[in-house]
Residue, then its C-alpha position, 0 to 999 in steps of 0.5 A: x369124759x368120766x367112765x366107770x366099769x364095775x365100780x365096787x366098794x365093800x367095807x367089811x361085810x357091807x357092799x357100800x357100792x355094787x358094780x356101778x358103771x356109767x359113762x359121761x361125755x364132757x358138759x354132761x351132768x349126772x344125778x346122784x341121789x339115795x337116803x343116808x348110807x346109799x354109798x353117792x359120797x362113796x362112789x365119788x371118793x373112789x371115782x376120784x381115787x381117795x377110796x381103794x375099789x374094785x373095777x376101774x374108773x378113768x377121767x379124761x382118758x386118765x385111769x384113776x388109781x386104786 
């Protein structure tokens, strides 16, 4: 399972991801898709704990670090 809570991400003045929260059980997929600088790389680089973010983001029950 991949939870997101309020996933947001701001690089400067720029909000690149704005309260993003979702919820996906195990074997569910989800769709990203936006023009170029939409902020998908983004979300995935935070959901895996590459970005620092606000919000909090678990997988498998795992909290991702900040």
């Amino acid at each position: 399972m991949i939870r997101a809570t309020g996933i947001t991400k701001r690089y400067g003045r720029v909000e690149a991801v704005s309260a993003v929260s979702f919820d996906l059980e195990a074997g569910g997929s989800l769709a990203l898709w936006g023009s170029n600088g939409a902020g998908k790389t983004t979300l995935i680089r935070c959901l895996l704990g590459v970005t620092r973010h606000r919000g909090r983001a678990s997988i498998g029950g795992v909290d991702v670090r900040r």
